[in-house]
TORKOL-4160 file (C-alpha; in steps of 0.2 Angstrom, whole numbers, padded with zeros to 4 digits, m for minus):
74
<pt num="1" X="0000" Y="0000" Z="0000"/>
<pt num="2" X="0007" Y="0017" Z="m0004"/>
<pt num="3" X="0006" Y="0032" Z="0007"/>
<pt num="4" X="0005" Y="0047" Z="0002"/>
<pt num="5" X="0009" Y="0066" Z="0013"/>
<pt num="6" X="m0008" Y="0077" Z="0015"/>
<pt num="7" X="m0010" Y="0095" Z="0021"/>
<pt num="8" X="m0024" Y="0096" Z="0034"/>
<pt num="9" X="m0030" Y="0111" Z="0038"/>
<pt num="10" X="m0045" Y="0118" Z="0052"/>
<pt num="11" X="m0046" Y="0125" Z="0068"/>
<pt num="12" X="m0049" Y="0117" Z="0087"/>
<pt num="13" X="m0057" Y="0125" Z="0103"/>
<pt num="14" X="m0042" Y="0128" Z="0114"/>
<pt num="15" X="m0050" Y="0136" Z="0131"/>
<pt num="16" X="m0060" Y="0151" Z="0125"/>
<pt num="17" X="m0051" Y="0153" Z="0111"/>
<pt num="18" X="m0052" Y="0145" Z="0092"/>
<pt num="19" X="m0034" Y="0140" Z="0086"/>
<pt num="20" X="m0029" Y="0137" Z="0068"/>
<pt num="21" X="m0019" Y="0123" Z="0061"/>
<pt num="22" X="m0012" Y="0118" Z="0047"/>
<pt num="23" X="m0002" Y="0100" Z="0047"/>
<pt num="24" X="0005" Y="0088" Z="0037"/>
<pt num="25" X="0002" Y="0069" Z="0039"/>
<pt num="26" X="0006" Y="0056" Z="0030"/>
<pt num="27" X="m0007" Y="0041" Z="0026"/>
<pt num="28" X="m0014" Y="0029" Z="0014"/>
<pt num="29" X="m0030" Y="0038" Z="0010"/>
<pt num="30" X="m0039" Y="0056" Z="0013"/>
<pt num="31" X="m0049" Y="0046" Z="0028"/>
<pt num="32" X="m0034" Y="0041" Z="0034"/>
<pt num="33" X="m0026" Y="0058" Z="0034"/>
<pt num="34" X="m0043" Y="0063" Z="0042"/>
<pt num="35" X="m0038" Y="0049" Z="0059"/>
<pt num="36" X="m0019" Y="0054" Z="0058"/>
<pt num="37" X="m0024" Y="0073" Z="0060"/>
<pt num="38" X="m0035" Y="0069" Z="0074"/>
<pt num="39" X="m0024" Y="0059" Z="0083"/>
<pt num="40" X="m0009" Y="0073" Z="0081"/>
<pt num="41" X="m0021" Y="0087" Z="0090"/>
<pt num="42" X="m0027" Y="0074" Z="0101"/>
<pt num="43" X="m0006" Y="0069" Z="0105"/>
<pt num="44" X="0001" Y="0086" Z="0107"/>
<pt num="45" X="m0016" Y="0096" Z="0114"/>
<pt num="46" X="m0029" Y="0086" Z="0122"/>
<pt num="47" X="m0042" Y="0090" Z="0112"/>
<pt num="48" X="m0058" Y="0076" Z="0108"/>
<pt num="49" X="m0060" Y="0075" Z="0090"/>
<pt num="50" X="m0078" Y="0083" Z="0094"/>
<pt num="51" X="m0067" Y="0098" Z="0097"/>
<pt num="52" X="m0058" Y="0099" Z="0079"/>
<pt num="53" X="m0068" Y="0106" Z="0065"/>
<pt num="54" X="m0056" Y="0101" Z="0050"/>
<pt num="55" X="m0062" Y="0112" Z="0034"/>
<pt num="56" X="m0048" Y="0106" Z="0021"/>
<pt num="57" X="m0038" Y="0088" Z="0016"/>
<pt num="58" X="m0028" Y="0092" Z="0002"/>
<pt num="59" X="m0015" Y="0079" Z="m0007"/>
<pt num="60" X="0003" Y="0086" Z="m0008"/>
<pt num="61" X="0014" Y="0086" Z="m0024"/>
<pt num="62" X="0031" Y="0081" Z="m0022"/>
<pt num="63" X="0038" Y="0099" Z="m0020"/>
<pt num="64" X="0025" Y="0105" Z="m0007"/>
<pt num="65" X="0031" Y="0092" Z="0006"/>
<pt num="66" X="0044" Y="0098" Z="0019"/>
<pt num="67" X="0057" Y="0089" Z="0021"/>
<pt num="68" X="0051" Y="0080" Z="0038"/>
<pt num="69" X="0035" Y="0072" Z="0029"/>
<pt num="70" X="0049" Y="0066" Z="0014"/>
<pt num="71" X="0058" Y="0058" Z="0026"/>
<pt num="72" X="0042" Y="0049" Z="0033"/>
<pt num="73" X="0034" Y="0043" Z="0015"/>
<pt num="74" X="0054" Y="0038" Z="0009"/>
């Protein structure tokens, strides 16, 4: 199966306020990027997925990865 790096992008309530995002993950499908960006917020913020809102899933080319999500798909 080959993976592929997408750009996830939304926003998440973090105490009062609303915080944008924009990440990159790295999966085999768009509802696999859906999980992996869920489970990144979830890692490094503590928030529920009821508490993301994500408004874009977009597939990068080649030259739109950085160079940490090569490193991951090589």
């Amino acid at each position: 199966m080959t993976k592929k790096a997408y750009k996830c992008e939304g926003d998440f309530q973090m105490g009062r306020n609303r915080q944008h995002f924009v990440i990159e993950v790295v999966a085999a499908s768009e509802a696999g990027a859906r999980d992996a960006a869920f489970a990144e917020l979830g890692s490094r913020h503590g928030v529920k997925r009821r508490e993301v809102e994500l408004k874009a899933i977009t597939a990068l080319a080649a030259d739109d990865m950085s160079a940490i999500t090569k490193k991951k798909i090589a």
